[in-house]
mmCIF file of the N, C-alpha and C atoms, coordinates in Angstrom:
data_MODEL
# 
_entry.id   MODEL 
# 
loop_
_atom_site.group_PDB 
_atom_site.id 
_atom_site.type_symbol 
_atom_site.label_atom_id 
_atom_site.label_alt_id 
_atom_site.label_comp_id 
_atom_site.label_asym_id 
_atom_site.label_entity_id 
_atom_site.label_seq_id 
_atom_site.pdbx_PDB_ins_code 
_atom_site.Cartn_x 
_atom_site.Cartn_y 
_atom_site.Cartn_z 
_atom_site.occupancy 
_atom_site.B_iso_or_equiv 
_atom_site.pdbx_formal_charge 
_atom_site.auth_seq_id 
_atom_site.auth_comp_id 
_atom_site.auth_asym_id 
_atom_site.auth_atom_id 
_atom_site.pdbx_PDB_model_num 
ATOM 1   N N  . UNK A 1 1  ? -5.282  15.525  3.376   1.00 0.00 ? 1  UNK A N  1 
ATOM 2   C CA . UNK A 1 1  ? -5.563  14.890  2.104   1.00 0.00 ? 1  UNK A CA 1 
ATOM 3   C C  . UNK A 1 1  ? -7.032  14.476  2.015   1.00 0.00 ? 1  UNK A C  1 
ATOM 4   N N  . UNK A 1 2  ? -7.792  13.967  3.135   1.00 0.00 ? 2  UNK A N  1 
ATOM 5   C CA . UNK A 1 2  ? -8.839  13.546  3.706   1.00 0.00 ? 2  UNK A CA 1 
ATOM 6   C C  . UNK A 1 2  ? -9.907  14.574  2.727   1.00 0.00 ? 2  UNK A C  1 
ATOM 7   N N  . UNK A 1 3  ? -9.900  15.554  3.023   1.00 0.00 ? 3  UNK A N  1 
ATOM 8   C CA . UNK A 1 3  ? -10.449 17.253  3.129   1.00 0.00 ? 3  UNK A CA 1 
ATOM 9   C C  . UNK A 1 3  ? -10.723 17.138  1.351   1.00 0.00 ? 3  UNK A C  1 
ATOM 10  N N  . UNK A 1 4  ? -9.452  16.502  0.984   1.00 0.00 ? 4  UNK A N  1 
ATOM 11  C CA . UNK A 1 4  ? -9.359  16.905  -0.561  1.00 0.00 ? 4  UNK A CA 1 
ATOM 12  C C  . UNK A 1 4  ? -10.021 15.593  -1.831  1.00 0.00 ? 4  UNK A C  1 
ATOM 13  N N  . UNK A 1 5  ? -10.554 14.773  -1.078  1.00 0.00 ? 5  UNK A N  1 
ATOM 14  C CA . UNK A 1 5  ? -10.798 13.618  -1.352  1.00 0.00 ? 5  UNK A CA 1 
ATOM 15  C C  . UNK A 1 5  ? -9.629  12.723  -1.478  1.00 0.00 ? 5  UNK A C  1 
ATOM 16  N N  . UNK A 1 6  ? -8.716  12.841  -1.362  1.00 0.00 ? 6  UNK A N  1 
ATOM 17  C CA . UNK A 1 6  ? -7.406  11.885  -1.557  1.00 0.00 ? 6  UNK A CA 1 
ATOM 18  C C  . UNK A 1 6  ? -7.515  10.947  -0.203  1.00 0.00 ? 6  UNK A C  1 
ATOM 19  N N  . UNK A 1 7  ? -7.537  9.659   -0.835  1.00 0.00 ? 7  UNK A N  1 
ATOM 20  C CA . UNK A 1 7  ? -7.375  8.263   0.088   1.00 0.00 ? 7  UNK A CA 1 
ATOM 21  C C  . UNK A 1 7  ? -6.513  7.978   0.442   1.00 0.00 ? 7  UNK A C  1 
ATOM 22  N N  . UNK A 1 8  ? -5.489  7.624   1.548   1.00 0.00 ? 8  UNK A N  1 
ATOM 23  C CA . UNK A 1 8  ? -4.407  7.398   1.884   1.00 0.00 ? 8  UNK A CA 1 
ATOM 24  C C  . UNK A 1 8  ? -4.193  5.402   1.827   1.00 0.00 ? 8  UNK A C  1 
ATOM 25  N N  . UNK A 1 9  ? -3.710  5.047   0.964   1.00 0.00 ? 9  UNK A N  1 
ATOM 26  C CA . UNK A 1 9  ? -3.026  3.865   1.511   1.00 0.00 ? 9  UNK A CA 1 
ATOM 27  C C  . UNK A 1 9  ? -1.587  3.275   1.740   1.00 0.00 ? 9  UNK A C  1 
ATOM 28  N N  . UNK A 1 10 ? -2.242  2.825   2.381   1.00 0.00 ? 10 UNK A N  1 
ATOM 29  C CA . UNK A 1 10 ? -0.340  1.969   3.227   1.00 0.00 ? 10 UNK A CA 1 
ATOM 30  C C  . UNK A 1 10 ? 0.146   0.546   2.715   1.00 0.00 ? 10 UNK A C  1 
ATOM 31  N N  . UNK A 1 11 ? 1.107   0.403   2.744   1.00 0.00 ? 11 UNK A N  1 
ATOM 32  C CA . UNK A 1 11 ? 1.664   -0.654  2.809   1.00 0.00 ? 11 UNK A CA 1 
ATOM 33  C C  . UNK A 1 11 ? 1.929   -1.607  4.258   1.00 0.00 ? 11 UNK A C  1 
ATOM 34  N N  . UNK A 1 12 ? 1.666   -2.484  4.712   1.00 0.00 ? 12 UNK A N  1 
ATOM 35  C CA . UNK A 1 12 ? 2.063   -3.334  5.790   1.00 0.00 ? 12 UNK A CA 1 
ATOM 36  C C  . UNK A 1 12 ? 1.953   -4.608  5.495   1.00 0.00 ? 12 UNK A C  1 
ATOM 37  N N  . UNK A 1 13 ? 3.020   -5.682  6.213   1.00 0.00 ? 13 UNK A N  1 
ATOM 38  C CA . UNK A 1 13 ? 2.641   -7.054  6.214   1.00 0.00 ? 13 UNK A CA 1 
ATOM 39  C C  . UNK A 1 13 ? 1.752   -7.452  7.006   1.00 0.00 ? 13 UNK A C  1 
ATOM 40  N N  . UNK A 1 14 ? 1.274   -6.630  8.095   1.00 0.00 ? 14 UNK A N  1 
ATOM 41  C CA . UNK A 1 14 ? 0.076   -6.719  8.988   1.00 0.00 ? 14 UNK A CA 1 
ATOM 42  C C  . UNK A 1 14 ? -1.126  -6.772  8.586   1.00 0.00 ? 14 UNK A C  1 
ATOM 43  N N  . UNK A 1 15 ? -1.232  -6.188  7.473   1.00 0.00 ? 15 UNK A N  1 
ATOM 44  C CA . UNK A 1 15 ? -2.549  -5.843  6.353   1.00 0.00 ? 15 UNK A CA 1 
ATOM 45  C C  . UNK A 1 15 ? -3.457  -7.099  6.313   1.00 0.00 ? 15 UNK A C  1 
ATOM 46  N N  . UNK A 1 16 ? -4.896  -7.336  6.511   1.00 0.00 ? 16 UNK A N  1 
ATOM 47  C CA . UNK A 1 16 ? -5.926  -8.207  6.552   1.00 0.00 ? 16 UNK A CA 1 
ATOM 48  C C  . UNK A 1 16 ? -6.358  -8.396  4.860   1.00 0.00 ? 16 UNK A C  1 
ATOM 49  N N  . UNK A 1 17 ? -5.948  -6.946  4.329   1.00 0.00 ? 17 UNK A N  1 
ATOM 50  C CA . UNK A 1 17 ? -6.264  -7.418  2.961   1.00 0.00 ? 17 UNK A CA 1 
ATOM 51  C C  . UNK A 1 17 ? -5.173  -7.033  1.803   1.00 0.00 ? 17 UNK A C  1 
ATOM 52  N N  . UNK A 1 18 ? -4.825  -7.486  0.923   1.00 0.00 ? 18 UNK A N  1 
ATOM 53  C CA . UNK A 1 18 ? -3.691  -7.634  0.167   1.00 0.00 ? 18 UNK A CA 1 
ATOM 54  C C  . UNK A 1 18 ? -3.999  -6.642  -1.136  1.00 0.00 ? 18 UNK A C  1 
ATOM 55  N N  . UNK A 1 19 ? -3.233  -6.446  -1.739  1.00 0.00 ? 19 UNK A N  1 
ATOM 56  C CA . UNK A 1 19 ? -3.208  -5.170  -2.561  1.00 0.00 ? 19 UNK A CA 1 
ATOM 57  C C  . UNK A 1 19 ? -4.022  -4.960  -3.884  1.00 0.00 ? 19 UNK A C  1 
ATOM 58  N N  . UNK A 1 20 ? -4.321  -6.457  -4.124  1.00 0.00 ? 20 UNK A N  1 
ATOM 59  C CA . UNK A 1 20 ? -5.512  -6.830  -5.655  1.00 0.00 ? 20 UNK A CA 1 
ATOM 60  C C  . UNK A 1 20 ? -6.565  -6.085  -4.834  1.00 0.00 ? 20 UNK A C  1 
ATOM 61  N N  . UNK A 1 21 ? -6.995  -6.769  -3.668  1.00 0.00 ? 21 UNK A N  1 
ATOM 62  C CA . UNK A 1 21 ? -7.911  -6.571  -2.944  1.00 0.00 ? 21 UNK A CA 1 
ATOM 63  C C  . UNK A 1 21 ? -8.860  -4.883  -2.582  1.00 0.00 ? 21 UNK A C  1 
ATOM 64  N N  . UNK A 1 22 ? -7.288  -4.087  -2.809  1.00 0.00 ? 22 UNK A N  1 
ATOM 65  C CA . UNK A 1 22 ? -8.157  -2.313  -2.310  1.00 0.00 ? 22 UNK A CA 1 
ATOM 66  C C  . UNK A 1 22 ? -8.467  -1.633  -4.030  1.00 0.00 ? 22 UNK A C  1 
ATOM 67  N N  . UNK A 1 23 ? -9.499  -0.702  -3.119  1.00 0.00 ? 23 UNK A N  1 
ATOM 68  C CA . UNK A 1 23 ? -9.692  -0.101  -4.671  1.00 0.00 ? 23 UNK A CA 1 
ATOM 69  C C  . UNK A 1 23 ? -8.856  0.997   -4.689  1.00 0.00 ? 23 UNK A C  1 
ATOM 70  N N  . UNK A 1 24 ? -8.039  1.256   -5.841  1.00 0.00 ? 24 UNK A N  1 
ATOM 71  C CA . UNK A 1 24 ? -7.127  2.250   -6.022  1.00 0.00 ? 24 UNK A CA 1 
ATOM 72  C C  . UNK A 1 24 ? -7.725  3.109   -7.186  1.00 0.00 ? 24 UNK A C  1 
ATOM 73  N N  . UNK A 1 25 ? -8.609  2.796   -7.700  1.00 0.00 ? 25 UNK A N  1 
ATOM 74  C CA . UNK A 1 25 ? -9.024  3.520   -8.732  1.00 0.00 ? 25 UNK A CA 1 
ATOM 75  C C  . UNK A 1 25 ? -9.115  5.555   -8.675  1.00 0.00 ? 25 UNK A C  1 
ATOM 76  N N  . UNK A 1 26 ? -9.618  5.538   -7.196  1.00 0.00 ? 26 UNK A N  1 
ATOM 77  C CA . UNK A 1 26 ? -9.872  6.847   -6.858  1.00 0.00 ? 26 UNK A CA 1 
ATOM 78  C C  . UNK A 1 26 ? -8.468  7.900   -6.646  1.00 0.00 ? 26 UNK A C  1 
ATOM 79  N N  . UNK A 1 27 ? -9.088  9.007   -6.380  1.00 0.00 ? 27 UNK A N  1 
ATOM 80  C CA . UNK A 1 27 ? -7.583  9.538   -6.059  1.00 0.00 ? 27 UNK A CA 1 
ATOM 81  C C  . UNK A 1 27 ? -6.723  9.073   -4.814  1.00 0.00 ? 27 UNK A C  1 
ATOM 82  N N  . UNK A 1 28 ? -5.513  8.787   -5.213  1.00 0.00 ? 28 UNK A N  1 
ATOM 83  C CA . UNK A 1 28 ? -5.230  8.295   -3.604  1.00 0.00 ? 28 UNK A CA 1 
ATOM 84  C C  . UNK A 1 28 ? -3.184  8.647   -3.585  1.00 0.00 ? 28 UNK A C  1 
ATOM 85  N N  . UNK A 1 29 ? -2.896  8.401   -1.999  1.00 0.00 ? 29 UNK A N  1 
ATOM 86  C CA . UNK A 1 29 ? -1.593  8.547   -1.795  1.00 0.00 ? 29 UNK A CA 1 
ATOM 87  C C  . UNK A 1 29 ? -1.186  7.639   -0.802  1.00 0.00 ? 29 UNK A C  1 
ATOM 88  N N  . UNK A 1 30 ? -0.343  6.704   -1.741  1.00 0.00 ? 30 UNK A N  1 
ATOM 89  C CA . UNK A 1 30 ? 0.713   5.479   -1.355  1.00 0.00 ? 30 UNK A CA 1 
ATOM 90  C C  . UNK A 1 30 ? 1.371   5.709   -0.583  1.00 0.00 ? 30 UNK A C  1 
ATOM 91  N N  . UNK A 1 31 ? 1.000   5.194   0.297   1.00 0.00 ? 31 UNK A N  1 
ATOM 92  C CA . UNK A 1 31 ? 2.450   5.558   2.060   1.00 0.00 ? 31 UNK A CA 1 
ATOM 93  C C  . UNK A 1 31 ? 3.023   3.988   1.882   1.00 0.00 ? 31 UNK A C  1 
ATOM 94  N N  . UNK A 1 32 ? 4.445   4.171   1.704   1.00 0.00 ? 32 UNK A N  1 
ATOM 95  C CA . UNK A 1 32 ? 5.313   3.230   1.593   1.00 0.00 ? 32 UNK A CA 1 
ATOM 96  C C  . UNK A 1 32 ? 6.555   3.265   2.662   1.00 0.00 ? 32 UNK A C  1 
ATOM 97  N N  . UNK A 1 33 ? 6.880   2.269   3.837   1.00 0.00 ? 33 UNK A N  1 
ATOM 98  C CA . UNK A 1 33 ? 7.329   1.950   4.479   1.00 0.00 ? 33 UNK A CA 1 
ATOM 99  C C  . UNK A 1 33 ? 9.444   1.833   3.785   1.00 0.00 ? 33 UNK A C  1 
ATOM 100 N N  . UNK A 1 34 ? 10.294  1.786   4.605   1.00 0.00 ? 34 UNK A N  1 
ATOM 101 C CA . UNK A 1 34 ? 11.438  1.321   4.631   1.00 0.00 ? 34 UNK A CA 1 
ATOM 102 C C  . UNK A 1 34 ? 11.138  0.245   4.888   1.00 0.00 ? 34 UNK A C  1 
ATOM 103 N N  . UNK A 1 35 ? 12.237  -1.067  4.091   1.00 0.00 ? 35 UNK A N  1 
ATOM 104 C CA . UNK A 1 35 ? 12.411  -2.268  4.057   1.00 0.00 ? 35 UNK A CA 1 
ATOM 105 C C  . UNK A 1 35 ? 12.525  -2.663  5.765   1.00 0.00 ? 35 UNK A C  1 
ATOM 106 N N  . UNK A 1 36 ? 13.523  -2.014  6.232   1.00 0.00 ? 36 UNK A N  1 
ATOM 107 C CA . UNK A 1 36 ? 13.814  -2.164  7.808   1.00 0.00 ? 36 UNK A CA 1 
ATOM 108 C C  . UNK A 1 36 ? 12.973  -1.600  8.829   1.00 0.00 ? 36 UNK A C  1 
ATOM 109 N N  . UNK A 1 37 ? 12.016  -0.878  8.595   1.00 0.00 ? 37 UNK A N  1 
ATOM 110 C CA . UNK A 1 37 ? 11.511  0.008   9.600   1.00 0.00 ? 37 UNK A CA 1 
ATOM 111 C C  . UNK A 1 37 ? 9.933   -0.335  9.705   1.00 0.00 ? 37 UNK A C  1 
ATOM 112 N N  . UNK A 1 38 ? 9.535   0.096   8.313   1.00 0.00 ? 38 UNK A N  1 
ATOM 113 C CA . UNK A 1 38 ? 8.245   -0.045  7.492   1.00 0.00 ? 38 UNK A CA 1 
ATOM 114 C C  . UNK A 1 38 ? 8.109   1.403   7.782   1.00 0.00 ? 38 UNK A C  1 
ATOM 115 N N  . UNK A 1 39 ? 6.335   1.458   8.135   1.00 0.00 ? 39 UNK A N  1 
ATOM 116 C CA . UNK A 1 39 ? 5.792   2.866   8.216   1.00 0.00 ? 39 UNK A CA 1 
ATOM 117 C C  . UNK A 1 39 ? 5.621   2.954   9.950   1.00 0.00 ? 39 UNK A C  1 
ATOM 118 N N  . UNK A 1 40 ? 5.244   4.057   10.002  1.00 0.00 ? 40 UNK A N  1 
ATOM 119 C CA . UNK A 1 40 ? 5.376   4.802   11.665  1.00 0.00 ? 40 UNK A CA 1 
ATOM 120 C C  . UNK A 1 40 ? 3.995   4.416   12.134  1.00 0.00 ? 40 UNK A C  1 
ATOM 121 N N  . UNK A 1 41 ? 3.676   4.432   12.708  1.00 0.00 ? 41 UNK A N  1 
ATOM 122 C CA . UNK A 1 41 ? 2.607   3.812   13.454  1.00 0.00 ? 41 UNK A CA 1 
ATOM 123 C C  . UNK A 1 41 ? 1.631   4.754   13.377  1.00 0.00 ? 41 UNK A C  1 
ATOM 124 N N  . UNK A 1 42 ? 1.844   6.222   13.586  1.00 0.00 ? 42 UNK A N  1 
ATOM 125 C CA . UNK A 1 42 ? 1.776   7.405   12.662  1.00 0.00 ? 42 UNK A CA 1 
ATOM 126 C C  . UNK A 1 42 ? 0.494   7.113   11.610  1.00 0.00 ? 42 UNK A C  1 
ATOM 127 N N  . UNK A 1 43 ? 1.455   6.873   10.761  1.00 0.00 ? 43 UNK A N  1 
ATOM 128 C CA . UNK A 1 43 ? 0.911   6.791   9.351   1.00 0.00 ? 43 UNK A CA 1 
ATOM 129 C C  . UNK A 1 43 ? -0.068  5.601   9.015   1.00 0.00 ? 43 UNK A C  1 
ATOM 130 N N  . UNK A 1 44 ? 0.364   4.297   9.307   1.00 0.00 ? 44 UNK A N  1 
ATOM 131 C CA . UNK A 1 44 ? -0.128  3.487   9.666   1.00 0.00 ? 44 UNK A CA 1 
ATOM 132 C C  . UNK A 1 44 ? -1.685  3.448   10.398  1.00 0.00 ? 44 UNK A C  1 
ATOM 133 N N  . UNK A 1 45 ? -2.010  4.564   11.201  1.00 0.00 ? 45 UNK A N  1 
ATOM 134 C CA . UNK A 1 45 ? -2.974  4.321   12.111  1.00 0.00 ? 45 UNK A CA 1 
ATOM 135 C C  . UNK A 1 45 ? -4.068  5.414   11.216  1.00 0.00 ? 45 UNK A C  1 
ATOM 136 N N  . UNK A 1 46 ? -2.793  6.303   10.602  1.00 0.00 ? 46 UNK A N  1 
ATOM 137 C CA . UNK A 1 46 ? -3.818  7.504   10.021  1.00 0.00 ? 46 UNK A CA 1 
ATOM 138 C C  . UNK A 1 46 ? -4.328  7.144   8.267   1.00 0.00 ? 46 UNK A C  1 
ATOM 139 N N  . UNK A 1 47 ? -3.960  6.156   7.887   1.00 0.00 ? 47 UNK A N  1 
ATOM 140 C CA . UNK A 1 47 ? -4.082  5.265   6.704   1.00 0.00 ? 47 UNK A CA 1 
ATOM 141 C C  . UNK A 1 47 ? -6.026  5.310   6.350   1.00 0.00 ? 47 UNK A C  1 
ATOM 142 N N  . UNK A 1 48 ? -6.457  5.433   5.435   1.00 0.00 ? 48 UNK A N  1 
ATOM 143 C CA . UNK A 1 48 ? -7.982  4.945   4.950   1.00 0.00 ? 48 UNK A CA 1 
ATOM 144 C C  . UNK A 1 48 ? -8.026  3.206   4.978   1.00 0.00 ? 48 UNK A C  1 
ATOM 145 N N  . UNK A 1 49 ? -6.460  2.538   4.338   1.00 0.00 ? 49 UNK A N  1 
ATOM 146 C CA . UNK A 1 49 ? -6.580  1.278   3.920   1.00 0.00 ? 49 UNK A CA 1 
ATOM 147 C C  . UNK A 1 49 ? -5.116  0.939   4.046   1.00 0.00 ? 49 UNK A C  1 
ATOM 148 N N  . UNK A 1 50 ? -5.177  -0.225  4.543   1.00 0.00 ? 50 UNK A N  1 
ATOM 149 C CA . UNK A 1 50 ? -3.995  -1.093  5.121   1.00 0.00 ? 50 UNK A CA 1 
ATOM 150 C C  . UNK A 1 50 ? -3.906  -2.210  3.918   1.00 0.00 ? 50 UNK A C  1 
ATOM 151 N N  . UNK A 1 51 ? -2.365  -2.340  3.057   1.00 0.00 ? 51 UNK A N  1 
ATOM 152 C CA . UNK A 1 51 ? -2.328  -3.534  2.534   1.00 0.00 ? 51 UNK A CA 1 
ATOM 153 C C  . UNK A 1 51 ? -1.491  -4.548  2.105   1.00 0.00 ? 51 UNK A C  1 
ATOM 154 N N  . UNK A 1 52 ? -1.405  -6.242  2.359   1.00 0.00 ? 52 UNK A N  1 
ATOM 155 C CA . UNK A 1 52 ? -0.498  -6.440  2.005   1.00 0.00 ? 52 UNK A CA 1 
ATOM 156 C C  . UNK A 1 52 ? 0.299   -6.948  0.891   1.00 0.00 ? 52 UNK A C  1 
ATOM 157 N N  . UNK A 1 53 ? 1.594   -6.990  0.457   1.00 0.00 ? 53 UNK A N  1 
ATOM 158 C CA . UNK A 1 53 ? 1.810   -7.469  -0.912  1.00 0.00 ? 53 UNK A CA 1 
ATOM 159 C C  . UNK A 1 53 ? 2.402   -8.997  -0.035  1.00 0.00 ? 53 UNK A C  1 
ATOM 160 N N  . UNK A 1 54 ? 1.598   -10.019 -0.183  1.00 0.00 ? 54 UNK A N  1 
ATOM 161 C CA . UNK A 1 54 ? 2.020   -11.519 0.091   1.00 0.00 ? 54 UNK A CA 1 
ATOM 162 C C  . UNK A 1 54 ? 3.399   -12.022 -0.521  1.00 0.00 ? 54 UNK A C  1 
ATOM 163 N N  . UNK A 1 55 ? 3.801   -12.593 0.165   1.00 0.00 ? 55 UNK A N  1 
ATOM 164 C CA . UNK A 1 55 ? 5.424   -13.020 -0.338  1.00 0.00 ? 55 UNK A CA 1 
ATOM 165 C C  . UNK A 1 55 ? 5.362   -14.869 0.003   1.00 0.00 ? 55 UNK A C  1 
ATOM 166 N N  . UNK A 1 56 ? 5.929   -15.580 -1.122  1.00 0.00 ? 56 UNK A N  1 
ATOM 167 C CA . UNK A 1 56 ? 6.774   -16.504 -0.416  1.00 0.00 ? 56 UNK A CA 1 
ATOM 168 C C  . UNK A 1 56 ? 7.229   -17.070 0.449   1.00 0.00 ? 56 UNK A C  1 
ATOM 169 N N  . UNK A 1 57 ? 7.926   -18.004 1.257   1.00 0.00 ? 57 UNK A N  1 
ATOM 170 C CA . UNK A 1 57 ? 8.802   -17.969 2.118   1.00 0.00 ? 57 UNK A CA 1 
ATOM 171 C C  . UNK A 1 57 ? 9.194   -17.364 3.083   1.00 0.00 ? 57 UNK A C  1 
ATOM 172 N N  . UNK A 1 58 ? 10.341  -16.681 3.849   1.00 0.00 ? 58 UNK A N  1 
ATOM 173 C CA . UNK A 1 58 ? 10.607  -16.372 4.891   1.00 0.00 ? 58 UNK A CA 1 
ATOM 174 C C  . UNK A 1 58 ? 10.313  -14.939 5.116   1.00 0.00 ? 58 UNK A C  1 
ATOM 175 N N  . UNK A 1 59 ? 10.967  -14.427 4.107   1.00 0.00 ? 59 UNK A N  1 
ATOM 176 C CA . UNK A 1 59 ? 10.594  -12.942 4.186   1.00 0.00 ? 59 UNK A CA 1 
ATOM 177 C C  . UNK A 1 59 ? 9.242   -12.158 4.173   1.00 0.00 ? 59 UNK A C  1 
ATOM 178 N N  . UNK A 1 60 ? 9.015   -11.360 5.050   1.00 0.00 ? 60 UNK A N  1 
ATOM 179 C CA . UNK A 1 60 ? 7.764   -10.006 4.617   1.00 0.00 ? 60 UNK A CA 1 
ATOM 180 C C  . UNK A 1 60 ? 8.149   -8.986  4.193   1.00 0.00 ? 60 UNK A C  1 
ATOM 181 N N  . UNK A 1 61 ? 9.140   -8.434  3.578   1.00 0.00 ? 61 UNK A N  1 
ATOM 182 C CA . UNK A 1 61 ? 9.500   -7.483  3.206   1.00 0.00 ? 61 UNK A CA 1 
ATOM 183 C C  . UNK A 1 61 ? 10.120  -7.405  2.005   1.00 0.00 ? 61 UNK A C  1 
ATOM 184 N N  . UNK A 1 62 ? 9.588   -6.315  0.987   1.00 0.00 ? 62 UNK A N  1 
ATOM 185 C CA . UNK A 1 62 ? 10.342  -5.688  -0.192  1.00 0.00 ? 62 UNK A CA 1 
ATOM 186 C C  . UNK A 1 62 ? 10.921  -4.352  0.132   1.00 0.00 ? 62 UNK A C  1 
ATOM 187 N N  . UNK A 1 63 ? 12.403  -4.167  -0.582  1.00 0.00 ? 63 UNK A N  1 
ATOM 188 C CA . UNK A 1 63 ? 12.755  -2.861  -0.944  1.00 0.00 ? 63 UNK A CA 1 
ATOM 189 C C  . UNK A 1 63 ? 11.549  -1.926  -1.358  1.00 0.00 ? 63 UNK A C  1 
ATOM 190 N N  . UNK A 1 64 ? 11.852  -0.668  -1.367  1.00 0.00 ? 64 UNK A N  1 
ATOM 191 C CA . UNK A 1 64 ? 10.230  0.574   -1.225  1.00 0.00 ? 64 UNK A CA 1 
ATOM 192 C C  . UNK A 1 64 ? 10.363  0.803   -2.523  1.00 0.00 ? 64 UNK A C  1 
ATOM 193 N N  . UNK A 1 65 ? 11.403  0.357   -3.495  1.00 0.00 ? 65 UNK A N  1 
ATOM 194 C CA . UNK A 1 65 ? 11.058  0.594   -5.140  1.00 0.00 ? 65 UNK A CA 1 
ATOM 195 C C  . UNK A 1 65 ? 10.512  -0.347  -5.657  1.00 0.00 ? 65 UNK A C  1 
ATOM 196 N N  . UNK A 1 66 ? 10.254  -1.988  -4.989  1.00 0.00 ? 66 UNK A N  1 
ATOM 197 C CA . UNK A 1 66 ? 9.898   -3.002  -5.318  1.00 0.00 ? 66 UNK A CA 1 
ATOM 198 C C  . UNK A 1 66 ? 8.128   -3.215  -4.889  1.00 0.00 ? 66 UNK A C  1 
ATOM 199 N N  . UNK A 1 67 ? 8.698   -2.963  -4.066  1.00 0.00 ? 67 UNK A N  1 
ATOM 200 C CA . UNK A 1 67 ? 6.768   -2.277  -3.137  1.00 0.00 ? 67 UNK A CA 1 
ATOM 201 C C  . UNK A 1 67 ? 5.943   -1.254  -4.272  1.00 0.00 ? 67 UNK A C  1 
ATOM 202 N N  . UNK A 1 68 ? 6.745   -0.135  -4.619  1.00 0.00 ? 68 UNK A N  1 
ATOM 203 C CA . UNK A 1 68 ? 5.971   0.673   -5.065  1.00 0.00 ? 68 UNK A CA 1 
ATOM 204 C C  . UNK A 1 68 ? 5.292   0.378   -6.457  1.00 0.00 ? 68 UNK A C  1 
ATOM 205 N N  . UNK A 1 69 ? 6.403   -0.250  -7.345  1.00 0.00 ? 69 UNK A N  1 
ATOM 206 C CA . UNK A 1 69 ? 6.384   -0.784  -8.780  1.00 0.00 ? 69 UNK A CA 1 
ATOM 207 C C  . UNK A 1 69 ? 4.825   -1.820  -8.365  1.00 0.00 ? 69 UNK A C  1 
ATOM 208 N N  . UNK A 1 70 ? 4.813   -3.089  -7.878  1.00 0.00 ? 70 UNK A N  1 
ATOM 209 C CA . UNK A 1 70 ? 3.870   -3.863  -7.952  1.00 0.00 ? 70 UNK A CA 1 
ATOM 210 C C  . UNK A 1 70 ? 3.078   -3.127  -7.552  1.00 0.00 ? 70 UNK A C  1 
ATOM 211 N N  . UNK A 1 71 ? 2.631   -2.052  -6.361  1.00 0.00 ? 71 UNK A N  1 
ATOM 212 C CA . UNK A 1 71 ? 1.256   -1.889  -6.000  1.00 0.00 ? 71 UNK A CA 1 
ATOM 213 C C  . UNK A 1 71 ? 0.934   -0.757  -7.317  1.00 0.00 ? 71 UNK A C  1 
ATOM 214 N N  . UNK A 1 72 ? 1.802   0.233   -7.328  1.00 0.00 ? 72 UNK A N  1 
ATOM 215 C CA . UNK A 1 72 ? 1.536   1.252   -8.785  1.00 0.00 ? 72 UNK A CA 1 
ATOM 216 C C  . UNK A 1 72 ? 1.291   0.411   -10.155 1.00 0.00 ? 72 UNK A C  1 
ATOM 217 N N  . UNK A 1 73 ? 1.709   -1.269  -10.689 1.00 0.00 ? 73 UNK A N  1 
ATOM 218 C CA . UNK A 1 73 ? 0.780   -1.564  -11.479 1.00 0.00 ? 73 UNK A CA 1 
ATOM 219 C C  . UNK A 1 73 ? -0.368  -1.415  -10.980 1.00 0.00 ? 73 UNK A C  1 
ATOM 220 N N  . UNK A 1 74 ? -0.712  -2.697  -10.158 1.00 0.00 ? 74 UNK A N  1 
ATOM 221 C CA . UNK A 1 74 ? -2.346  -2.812  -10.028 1.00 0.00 ? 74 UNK A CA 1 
ATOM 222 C C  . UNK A 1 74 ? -3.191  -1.488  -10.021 1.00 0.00 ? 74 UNK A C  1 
ATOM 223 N N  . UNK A 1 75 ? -3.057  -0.584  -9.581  1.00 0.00 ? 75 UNK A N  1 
ATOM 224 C CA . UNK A 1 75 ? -3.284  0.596   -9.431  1.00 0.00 ? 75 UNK A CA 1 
ATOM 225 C C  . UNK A 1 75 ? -3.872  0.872   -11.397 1.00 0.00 ? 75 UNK A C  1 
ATOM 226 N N  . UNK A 1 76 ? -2.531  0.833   -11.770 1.00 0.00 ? 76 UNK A N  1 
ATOM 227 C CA . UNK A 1 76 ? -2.770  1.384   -13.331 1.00 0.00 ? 76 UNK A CA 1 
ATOM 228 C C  . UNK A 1 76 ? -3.191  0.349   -13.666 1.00 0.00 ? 76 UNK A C  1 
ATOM 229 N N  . UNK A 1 77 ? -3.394  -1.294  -13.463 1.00 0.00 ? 77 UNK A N  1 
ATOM 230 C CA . UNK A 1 77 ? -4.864  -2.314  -14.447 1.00 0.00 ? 77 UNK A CA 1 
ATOM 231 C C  . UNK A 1 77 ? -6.332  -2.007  -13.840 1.00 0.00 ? 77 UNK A C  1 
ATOM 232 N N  . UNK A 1 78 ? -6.123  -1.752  -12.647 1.00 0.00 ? 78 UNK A N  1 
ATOM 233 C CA . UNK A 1 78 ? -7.427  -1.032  -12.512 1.00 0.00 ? 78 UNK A CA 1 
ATOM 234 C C  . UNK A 1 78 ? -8.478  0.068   -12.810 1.00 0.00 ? 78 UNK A C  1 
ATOM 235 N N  . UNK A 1 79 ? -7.616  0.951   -12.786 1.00 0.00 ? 79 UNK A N  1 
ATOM 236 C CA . UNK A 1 79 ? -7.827  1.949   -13.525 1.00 0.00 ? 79 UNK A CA 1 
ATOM 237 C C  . UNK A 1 79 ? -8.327  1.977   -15.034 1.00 0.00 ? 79 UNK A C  1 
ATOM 238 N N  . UNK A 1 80 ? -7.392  0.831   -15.694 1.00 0.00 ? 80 UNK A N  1 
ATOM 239 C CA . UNK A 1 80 ? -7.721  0.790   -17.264 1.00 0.00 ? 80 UNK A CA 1 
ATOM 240 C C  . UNK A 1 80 ? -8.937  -0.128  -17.387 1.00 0.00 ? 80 UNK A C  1 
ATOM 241 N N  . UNK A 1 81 ? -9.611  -0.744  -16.568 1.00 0.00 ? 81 UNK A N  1 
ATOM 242 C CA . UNK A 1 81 ? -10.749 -1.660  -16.436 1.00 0.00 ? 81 UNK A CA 1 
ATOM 243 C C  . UNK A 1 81 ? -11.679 -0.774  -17.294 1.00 0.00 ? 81 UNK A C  1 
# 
């Protein structure tokens, strides 16, 4: 994807910077983790940008349709900037 200009970003709760935070404007491809698993370490390591969506309370984790919806807005208000 690298080759083609496409940016890879990830999802993690490990992430140093949170999802307002990356620029998505460019071309890019959302690697989204299972609720139980997340992403492979794999993917994770081979990522351009690590990020997290901050939660509340106890949990770090969203379902991967709940993940995808919030980071795919920001994605599209950025874009419309």
């Amino acid at each position: 994807m690298q080759s083609k200009g496409i940016r890879s970003l990830a999802t993690s709760p490990a992430a140093t910077k949170t999802f307002w935070d990356v620029d998505c404007r460019g071309p890019s491809a959302l690697l989204l983790g299972s609720e139980k698993d997340g992403l492979s370490d794999f993917l994770l390591g081979s990522a351009n940008e690590k990020m997290s969506i901050p939660q509340a309370g106890l949990s770090d984790s969203l379902n991967v349709s709940m993940a995808a919806g919030i980071v795919l807005f920001e994605a599209v208000r950025q874009r419309r900037k």
